[in-house]
N, C-alpha and C positions, 0 to 999 in steps of 0.2 A: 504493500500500500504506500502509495508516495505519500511526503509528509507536509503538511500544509507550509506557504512559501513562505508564510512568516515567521514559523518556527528554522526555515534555510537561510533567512536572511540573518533573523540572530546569531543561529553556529556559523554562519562567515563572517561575519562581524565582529564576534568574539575570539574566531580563530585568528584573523587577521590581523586582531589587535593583541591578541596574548604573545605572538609568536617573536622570538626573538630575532630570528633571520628572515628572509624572504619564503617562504611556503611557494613550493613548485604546482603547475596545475595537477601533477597526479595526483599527488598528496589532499590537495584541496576536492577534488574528482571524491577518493577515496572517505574522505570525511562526513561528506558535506553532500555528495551528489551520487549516493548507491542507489536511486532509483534509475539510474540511467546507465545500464550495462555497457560494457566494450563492445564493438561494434559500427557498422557504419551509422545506421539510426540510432541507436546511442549516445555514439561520438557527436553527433550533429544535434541531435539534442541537450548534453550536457554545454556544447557551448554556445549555445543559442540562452540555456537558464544562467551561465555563468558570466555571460552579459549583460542579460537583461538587472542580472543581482547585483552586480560592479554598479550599474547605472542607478538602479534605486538607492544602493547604499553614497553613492555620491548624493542625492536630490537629497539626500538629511544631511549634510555636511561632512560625512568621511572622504580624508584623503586619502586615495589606495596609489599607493607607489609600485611602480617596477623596477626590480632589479634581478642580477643573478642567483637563482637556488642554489648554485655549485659552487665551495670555494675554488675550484680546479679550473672547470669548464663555464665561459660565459654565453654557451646556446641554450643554457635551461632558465625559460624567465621564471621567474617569482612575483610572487604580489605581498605587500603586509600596510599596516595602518600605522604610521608611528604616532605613539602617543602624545608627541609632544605637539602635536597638529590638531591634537582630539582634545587633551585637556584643555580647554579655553577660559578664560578668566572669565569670573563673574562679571564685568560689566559690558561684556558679551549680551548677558542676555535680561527681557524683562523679563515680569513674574508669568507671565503667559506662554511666553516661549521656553520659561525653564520648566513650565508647566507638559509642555509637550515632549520636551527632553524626559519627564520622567516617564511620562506614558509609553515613550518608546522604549525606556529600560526597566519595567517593570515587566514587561514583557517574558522576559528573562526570567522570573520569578515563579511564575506558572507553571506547575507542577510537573504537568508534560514536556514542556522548555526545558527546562533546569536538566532532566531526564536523557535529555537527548543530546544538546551539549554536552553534560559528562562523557555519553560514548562517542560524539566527536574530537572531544579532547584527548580520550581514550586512546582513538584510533592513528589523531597527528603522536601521540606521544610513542606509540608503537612502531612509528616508520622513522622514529629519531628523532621527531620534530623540539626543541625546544618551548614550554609555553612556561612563561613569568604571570604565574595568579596576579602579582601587585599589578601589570599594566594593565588590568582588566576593572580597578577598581572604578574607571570612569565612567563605565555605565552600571558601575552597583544601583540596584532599584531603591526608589526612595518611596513609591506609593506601591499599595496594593490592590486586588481587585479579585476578590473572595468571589463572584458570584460567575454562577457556573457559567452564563450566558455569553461570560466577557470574550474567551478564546473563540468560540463561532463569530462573532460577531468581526472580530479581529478579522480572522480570516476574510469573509464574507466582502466586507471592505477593502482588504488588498486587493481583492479578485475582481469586487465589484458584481458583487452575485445576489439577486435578490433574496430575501429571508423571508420564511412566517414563523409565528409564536404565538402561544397563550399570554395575553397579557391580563394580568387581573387588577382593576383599578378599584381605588378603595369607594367607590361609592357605587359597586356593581357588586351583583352577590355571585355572579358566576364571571371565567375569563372570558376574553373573547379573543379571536385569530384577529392576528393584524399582519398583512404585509406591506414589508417595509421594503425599499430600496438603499441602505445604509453608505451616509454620506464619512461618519467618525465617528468617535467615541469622547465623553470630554467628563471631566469630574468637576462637581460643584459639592460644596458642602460635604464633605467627607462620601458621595454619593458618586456611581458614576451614570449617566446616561449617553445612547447611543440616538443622535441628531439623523434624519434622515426623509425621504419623499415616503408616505404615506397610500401607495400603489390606489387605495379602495375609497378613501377620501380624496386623492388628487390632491395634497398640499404636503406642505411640513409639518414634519412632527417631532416632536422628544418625546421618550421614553425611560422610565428610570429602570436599569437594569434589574432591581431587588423583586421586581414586580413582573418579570418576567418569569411564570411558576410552568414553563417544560421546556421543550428541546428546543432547541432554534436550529430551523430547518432552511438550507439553500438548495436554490432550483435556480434551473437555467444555465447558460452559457457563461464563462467569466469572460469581465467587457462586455456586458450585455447594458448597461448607463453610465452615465458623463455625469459625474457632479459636475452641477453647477459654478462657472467659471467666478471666480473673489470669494466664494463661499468661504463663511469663518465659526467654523464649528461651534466654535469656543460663545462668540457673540448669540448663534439662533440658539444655543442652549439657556443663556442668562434671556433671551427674548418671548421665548418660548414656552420655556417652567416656569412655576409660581413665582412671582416679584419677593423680591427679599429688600425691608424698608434699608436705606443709606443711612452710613453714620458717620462725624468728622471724628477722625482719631488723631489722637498724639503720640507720636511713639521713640524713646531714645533710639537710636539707633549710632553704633559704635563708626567712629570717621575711617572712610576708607572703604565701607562695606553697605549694606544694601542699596545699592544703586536703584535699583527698578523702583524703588521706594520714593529715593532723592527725585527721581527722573519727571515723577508727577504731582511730585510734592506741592500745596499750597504753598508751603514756606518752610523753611529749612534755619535754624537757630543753632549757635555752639553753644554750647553750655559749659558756664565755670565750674560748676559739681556736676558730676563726675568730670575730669578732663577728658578729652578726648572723644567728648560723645555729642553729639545734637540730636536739637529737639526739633523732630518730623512730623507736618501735620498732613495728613491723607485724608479723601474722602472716597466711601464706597461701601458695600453690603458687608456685614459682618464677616458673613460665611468666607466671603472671597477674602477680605484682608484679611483673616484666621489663616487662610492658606497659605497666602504670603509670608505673612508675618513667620510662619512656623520652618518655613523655606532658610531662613538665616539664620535656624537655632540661635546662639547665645548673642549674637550680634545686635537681635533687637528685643527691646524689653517695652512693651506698651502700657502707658501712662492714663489711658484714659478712650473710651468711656468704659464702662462699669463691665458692658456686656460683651464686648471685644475681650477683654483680659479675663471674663468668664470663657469666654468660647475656646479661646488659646489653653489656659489652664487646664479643663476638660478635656480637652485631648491630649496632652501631655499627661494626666493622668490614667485616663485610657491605655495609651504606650506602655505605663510603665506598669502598671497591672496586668497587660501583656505578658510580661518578660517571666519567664520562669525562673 
């Protein structure tokens, strides 16, 4: 059974980036691409996916470099990610876009993922291959995504493959099938939901994933719809789900460090107690600056109002009640 493309993009992504030298295509082939036997149709199709997969992992920002797999002989290309082109500084990015950076590494985390990368790391490590765990910590996952629906869905959108589901809403006493044509996936308030065209009503829709109670089922051809060209996931899901009221916050935040904060700041003050640190005033929905805010760990500490530094705290407690 071939393994969905999203779980191949990760094992080359993390192979590429663990590896200490250049990885040859066999090795990469052998890892990464056993659905596709030696062979003429084989051969033609492993480099037609090991293209297509170069290309997508470029449109997220990896640079894949070529060089030689041989110290001896320079006819064997290689490809590898270096890290030092992948760790990017914080002021890189806003809270939005580090937002989509975790979605794409949490990916990683899902149970089947995680699964399948060990036997690809497995496999490069059995042909000689060198891999360094520490260069991989750049995509360690920082959010999670418990609910069973989230890997179909994932898939379904790489491929671009229409879905149905049971979805059960809380003011219906039975589900009802809904298909979707699934644009992405986006988290709001520790929740995630999947934005997308609504097949049977003809419009947009959100849906919250938890609420999704069976299978989530694809049909059809992949590339069977176009999302919609400026489409922003992130914006029809805040447009779409329930209104969450805005609030001005104050928040210290330590000099040198949260930019995305600085960036939209009403106003930005240094403060004599503590040294080093200013006073940042943001406006926006609770739920969203709790996300932010929690993104800098120790870097920022919020001042105000009452319900924000409830919201922050409560999830920090949550974490740590977690922990075994």
């Amino acid at each position: 059974m071939a393994q969905p493309r999203a779980e191949r993009l990760m094992n080359l992504h993390i192979l590429l980036l663990g590896a200490k030298r250049f990885i040859g295509k066999d090795a990469i082939r052998e890892a990464c691409y056993a659905e596709h036997p030696r062979g003429a149709a084989g051969d033609e199709a492993f480099e037609r996916a090991f293209e297509r997969d170069k290309d997508a992992l470029r449109q997220i920002g990896a640079v894949i470099e070529v060089g030689s797999a041989d110290a001896f002989f320079d006819d064997e290309i290689g490809y590898r990610i270096p890290t030092e082109q992948t760790s990017l500084p914080e002021i890189r990015f806003e809270s939005d876009e580090a937002a989509v950076l975790g979605l794409a590494a949490q990916v990683w985390q899902q149970a089947t993922l995680a699964k399948a990368t060990t036997r690809a790391l497995a496999k490069l490590k059995g042909q000689g291959v060198e891999i360094d765990p520490s260069r991989l910590e750049v995509v360690a996952p920082a959010i999670t995504a418990d609910e069973p629906a989230f890997e179909h869905l994932w898939d379904a959108i790489g491929k671009r493959r229409q879905v149905s589901f049971p979805y059960q809403r809380p003011s219906e006493t039975e589900p009802t099938t809904r298909r979707v044509q699934p644009w992405g996936l986006a988290r709001s308030s520790g929740r995630w939901y999947v934005v997308g065209h609504d097949v049977d009503r003809g419009a947009e829709r959100v849906f919250r994933l938890s609420r999704i109670v069976g299978p989530v089922r694809a049909s059809g051809k992949s590339g069977a719809y176009d999302v919609p060209p400026g489409t922003d996931v992130r914006e029809l899901a805040r447009r779409l789900s329930p209104s969450f009221p805005s609030v001005t916050a104050d928040v210290r935040v330590r000099q040198g460090t949260g930019v995305g904060l600085r960036r939209r700041a009403e106003s930005v003050t240094p403060l004599d107690e503590p040294a080093g640190w200013d006073s940042v005033v943001v406006h926006g929905p609770v739920h969203e600056l709790a996300d932010e805010v929690l993104t800098y760990g120790a870097d920022v500490v919020v001042r105000s109002p009452e319900a924000l530094r409830d919201e922050v705290v409560s999830r920090l407690r949550a974490v740590a009640q977690a922990q075994p």
